[in-house]
C-alpha positions in Angstrom: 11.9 -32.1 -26.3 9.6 -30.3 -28.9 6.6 -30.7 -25.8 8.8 -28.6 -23.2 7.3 -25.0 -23.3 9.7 -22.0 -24.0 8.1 -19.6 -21.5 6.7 -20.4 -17.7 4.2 -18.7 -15.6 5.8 -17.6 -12.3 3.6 -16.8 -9.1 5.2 -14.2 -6.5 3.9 -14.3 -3.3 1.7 -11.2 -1.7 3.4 -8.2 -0.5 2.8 -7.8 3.4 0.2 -4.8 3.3 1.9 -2.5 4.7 4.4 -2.7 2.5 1.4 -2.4 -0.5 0.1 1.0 0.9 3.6 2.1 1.0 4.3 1.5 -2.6 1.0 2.6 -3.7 1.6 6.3 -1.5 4.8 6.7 -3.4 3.1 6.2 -6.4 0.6 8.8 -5.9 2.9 11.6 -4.7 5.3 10.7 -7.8 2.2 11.6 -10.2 1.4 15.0 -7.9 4.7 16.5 -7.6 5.0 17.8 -11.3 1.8 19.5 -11.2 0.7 19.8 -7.3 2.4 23.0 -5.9 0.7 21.6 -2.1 2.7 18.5 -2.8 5.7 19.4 -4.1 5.5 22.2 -0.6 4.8 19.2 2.0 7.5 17.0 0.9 10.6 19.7 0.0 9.7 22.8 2.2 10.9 26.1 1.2 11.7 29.3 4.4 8.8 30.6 2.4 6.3 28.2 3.4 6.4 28.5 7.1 6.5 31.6 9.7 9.6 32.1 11.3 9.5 32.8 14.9 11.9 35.5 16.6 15.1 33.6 18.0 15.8 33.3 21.6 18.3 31.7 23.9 17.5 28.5 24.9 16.8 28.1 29.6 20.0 27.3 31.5 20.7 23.5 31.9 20.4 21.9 35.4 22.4 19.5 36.9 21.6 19.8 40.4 18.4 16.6 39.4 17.8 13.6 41.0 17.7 11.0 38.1 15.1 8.5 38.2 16.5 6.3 35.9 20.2 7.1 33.7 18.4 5.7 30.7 15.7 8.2 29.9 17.1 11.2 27.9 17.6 14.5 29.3 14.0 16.3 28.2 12.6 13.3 30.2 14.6 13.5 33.2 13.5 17.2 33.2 10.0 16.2 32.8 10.0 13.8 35.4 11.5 15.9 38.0 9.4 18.7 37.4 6.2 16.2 38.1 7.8 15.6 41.8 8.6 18.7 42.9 
């Protein structure tokens, strides 16, 4: 038993790539954020970092449409019967 090594080398297989460039993004922001105000703006946006546009009331809903097909959400359904009319 004195022959049988205390420690083994272990080989993990690759990492699918996308995965990779995933982990290796993360890394990147993680070393920005403490000292990248651009950063640190992208990922947790403040009211200050954009321009507010004047509210308005949204348009009237219709329900006198045609549907083409009861699967497609409502902005499509609107879309597509405004391309037939």
């Amino acid at each position: 038993m004195g022959n049988v090594p205390k420690s083994f080398n272990i080989q993990f297989r690759p990492r699918s790539t996308v995965e990779t460039y995933q982990m290796m993004a993360v890394d990147v922001f993680a070393q920005r954020l403490p000292r990248d105000k651009w950063t640190r703006g992208m990922l947790f946006a403040e009211q200050r970092h954009a321009i507010w546009l004047a509210e308005r009331e949204l348009g009237k809903i219709r329900f006198d449409l045609k549907w083409v097909d009861k699967e497609l959400n409502y902005e499509q359904q609107v879309s597509l019967h405004i391309l037939h009319v």
